[in-house]
Jmol script that loads the backbone (N, CA, C; Angstrom):
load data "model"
ATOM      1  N   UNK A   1      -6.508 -67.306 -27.649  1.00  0.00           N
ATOM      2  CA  UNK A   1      -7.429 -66.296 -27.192  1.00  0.00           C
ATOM      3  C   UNK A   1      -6.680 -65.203 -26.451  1.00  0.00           C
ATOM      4  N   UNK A   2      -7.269 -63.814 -26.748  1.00  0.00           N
ATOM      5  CA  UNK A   2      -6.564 -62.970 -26.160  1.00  0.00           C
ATOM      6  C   UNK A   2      -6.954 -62.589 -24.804  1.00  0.00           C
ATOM      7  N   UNK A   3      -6.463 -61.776 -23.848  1.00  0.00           N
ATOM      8  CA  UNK A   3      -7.094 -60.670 -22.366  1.00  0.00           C
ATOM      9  C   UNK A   3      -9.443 -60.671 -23.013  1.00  0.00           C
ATOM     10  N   UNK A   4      -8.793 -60.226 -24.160  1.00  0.00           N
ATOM     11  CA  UNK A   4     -10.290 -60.000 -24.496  1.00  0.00           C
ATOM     12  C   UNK A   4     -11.482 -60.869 -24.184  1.00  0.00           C
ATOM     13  N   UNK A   5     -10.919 -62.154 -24.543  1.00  0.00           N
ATOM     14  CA  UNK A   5     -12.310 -63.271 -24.805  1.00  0.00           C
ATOM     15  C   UNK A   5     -11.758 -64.802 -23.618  1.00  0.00           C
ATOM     16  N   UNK A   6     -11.565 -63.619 -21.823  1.00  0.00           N
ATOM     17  CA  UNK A   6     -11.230 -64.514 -21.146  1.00  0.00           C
ATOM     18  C   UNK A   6     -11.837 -64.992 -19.759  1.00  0.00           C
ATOM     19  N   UNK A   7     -12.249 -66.513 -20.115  1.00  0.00           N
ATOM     20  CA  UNK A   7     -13.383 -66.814 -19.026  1.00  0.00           C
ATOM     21  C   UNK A   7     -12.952 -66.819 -17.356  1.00  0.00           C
ATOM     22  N   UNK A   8     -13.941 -66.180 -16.963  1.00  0.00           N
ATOM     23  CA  UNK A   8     -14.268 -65.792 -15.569  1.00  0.00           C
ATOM     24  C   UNK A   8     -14.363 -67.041 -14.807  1.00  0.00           C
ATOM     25  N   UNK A   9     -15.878 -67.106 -15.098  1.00  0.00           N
ATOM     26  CA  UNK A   9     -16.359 -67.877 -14.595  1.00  0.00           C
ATOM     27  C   UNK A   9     -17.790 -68.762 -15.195  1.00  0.00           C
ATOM     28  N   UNK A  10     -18.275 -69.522 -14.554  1.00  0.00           N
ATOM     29  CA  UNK A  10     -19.509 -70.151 -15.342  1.00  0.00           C
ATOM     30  C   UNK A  10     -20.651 -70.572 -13.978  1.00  0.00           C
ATOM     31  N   UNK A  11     -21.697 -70.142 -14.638  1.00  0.00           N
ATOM     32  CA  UNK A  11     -22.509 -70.717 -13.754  1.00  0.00           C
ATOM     33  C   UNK A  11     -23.849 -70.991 -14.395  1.00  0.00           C
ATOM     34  N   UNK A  12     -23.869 -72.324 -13.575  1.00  0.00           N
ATOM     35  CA  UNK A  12     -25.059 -73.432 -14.237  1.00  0.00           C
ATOM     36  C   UNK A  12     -26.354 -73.163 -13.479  1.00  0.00           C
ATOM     37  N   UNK A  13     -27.364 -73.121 -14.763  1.00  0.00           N
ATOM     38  CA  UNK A  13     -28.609 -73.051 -14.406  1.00  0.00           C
ATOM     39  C   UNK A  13     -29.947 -74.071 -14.921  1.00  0.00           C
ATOM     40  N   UNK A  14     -30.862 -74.027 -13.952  1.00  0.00           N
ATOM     41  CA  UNK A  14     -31.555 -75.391 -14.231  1.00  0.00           C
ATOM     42  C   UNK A  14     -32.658 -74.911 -15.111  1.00  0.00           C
ATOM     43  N   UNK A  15     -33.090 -73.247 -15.075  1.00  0.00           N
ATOM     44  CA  UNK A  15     -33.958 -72.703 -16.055  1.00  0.00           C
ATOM     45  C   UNK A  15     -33.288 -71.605 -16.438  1.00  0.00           C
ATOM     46  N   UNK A  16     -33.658 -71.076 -17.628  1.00  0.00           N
ATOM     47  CA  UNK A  16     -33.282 -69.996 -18.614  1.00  0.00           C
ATOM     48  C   UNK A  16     -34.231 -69.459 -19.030  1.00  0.00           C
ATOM     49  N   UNK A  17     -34.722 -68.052 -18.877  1.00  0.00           N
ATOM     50  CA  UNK A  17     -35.756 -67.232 -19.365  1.00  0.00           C
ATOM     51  C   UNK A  17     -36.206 -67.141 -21.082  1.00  0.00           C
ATOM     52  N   UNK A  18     -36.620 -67.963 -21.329  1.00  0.00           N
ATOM     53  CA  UNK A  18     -37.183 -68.394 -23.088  1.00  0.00           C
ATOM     54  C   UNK A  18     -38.961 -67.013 -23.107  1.00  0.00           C
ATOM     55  N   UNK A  19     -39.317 -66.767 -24.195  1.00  0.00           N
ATOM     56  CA  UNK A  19     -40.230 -66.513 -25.258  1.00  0.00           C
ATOM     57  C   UNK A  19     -40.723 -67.146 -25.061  1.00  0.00           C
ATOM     58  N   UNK A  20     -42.318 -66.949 -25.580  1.00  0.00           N
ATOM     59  CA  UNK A  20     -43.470 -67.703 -25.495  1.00  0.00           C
ATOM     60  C   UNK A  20     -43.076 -68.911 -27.008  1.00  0.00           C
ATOM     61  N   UNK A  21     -42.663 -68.614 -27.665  1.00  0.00           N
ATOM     62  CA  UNK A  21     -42.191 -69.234 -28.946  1.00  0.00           C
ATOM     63  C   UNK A  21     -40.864 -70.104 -28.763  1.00  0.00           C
ATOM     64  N   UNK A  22     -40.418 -70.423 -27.224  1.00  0.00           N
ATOM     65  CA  UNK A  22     -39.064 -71.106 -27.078  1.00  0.00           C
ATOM     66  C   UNK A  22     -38.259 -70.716 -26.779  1.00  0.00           C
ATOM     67  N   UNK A  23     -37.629 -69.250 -27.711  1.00  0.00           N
ATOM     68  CA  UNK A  23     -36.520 -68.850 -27.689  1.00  0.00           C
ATOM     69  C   UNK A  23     -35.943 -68.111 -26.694  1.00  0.00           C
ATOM     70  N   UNK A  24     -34.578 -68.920 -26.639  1.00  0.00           N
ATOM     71  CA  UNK A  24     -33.428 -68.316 -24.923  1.00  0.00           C
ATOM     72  C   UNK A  24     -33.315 -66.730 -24.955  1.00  0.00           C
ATOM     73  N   UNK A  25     -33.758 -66.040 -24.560  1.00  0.00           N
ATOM     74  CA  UNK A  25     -33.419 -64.340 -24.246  1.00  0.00           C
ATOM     75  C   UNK A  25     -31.928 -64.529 -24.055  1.00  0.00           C
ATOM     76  N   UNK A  26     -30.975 -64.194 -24.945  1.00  0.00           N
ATOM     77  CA  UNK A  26     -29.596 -64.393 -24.838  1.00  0.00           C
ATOM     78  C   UNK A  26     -29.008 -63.170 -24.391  1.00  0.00           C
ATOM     79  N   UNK A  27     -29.966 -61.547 -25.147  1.00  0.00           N
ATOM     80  CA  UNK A  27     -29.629 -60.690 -25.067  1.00  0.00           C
ATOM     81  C   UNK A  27     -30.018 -60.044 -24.027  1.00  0.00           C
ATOM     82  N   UNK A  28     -30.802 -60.509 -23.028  1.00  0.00           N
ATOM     83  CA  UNK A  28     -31.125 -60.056 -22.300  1.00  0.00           C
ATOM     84  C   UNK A  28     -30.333 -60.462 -21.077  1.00  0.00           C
ATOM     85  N   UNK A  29     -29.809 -61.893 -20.939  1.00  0.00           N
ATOM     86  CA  UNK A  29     -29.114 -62.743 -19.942  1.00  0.00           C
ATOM     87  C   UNK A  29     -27.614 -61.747 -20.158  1.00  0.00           C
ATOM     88  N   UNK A  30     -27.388 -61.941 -21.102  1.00  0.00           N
ATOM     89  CA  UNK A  30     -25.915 -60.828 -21.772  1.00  0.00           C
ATOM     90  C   UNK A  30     -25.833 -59.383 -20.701  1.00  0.00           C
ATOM     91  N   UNK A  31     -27.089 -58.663 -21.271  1.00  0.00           N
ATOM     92  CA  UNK A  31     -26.724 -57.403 -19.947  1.00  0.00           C
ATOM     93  C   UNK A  31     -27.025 -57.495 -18.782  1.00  0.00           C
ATOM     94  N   UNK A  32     -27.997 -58.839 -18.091  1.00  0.00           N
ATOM     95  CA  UNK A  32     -28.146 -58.750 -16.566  1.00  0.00           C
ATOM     96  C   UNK A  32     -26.808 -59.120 -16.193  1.00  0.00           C
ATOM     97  N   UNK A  33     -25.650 -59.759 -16.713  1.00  0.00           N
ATOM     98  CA  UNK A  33     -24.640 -60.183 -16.269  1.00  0.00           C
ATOM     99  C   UNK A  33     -23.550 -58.966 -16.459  1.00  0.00           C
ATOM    100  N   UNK A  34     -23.641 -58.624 -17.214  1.00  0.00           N
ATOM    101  CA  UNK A  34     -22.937 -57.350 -17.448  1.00  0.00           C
ATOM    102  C   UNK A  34     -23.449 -55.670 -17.011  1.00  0.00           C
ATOM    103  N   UNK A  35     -24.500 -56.426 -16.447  1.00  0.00           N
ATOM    104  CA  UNK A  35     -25.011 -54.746 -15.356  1.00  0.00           C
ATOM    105  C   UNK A  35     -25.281 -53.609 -16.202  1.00  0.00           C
ATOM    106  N   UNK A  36     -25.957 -54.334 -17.275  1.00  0.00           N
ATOM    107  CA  UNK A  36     -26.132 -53.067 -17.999  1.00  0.00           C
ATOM    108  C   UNK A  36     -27.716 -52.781 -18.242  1.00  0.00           C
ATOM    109  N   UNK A  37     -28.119 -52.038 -18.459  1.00  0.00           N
ATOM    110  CA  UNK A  37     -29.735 -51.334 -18.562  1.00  0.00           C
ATOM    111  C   UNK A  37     -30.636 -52.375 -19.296  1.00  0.00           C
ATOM    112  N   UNK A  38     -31.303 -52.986 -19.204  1.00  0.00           N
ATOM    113  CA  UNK A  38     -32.062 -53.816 -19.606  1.00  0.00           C
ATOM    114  C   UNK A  38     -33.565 -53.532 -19.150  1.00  0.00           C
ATOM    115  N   UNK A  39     -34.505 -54.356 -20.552  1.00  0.00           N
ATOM    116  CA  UNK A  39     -36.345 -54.136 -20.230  1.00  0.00           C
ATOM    117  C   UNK A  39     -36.718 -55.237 -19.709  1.00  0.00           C
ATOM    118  N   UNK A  40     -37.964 -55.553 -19.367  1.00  0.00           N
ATOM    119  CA  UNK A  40     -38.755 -56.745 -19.575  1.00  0.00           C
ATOM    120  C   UNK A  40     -39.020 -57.010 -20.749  1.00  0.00           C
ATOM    121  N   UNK A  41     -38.829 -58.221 -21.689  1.00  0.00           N
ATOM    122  CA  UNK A  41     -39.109 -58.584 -23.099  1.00  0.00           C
ATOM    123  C   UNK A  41     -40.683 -58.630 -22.492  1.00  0.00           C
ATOM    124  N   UNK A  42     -41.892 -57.965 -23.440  1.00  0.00           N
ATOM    125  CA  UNK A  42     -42.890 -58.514 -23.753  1.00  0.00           C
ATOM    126  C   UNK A  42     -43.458 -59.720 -24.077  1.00  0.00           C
ATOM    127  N   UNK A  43     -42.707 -60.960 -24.826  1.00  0.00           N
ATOM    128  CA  UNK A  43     -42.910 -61.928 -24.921  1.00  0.00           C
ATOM    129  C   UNK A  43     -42.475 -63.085 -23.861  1.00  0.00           C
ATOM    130  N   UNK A  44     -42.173 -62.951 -22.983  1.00  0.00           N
ATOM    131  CA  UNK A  44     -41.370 -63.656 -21.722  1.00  0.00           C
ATOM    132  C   UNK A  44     -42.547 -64.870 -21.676  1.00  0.00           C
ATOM    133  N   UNK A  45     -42.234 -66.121 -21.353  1.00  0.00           N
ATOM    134  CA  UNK A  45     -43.046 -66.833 -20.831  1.00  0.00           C
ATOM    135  C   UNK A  45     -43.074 -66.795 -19.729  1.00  0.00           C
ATOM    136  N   UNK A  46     -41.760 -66.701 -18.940  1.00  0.00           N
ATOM    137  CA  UNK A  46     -41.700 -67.010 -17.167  1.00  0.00           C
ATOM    138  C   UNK A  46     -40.803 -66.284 -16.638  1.00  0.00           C
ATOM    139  N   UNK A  47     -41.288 -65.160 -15.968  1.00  0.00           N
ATOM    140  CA  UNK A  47     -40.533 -64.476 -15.401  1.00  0.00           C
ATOM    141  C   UNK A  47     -39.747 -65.053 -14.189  1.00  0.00           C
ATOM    142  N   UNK A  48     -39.593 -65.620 -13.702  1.00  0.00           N
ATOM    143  CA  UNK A  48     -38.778 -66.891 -12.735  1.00  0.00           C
ATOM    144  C   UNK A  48     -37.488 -66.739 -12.821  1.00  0.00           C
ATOM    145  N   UNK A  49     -37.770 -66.980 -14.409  1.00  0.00           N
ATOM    146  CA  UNK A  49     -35.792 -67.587 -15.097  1.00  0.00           C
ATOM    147  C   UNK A  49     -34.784 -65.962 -15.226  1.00  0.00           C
ATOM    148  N   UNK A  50     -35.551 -65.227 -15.108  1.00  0.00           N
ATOM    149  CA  UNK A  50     -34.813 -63.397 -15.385  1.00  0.00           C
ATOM    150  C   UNK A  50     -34.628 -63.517 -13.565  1.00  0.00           C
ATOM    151  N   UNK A  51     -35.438 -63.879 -12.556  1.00  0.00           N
ATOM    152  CA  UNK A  51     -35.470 -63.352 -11.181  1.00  0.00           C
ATOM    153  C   UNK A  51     -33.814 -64.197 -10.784  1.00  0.00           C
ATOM    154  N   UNK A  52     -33.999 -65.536 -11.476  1.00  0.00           N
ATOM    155  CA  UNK A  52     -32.977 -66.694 -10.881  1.00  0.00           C
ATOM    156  C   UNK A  52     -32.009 -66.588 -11.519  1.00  0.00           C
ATOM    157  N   UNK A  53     -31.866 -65.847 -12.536  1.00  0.00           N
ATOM    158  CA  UNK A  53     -30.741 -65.316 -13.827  1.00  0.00           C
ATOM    159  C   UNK A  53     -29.559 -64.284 -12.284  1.00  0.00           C
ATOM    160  N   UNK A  54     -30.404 -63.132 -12.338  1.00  0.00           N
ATOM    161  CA  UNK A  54     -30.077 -62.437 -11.635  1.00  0.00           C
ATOM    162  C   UNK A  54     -29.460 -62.057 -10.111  1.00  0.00           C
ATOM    163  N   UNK A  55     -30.325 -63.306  -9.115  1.00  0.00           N
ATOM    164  CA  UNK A  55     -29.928 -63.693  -7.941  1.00  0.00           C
ATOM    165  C   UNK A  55     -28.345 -64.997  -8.039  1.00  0.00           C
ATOM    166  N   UNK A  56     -28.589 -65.362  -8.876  1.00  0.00           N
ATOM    167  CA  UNK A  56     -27.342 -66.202  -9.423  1.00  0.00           C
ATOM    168  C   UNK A  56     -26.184 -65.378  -9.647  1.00  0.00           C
ATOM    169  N   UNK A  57     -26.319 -63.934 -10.808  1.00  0.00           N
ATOM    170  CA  UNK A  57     -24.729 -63.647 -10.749  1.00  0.00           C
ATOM    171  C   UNK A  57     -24.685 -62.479  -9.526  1.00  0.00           C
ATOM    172  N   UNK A  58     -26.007 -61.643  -8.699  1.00  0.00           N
ATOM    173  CA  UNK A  58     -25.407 -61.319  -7.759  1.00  0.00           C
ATOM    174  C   UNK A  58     -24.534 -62.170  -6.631  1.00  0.00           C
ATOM    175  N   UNK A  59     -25.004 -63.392  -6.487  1.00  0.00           N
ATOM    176  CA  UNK A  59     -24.150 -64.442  -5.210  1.00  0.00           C
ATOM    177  C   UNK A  59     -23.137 -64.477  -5.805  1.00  0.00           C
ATOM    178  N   UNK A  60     -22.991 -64.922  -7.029  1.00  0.00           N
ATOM    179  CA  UNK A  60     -21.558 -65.393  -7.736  1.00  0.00           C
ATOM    180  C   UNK A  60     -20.700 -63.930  -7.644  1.00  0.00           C
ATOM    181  N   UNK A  61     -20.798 -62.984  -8.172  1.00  0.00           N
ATOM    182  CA  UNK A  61     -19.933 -61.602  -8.120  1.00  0.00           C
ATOM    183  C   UNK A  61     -19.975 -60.994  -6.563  1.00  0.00           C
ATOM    184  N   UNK A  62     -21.004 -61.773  -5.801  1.00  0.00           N
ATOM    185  CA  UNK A  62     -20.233 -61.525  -4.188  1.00  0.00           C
ATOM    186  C   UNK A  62     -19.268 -62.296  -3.973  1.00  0.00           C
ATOM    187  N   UNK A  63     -18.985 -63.686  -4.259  1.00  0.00           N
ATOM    188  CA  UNK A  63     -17.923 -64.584  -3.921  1.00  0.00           C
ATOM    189  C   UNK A  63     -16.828 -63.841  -4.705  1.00  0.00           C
ATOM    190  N   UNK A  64     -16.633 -63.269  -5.453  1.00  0.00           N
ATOM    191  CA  UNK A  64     -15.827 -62.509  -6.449  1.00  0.00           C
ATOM    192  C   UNK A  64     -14.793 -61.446  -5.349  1.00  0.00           C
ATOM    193  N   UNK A  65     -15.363 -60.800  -4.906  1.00  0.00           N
ATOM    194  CA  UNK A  65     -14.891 -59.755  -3.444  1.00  0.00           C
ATOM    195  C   UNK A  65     -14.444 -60.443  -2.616  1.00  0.00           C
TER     196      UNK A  65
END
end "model"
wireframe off; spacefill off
backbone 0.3
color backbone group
């Protein structure tokens, strides 16, 4: 693996923001971590898992500093 595809860090979570139909919002978890412009998906079942997504990599990218 190159500079490119090199892990940081990881952090474990006990919920993940899924669709009313199941499916993990991958693309959405993708830019809250990467600070990039993101919506509310319309189909969200639980907004919880986007709030705890988010308070997770702000603590983690404070320990970072």
């Amino acid at each position: 693996m190159g500079a490119f595809a090199r892990l940081i860090g990881v952090i474990f979570m006990e919920k993940l923001p899924k669709t009313r139909s199941g499916k993990i919002l991958r693309g959405t978890i993708r830019k809250i971590v990467n600070k990039e412009e993101w919506t509310m998906p319309a189909t969200i079942d639980d907004v919880n898992g986007i709030t705890a997504i988010q308070d997770a990599t702000e603590a983690w990218s404070a320990t970072l500093k």
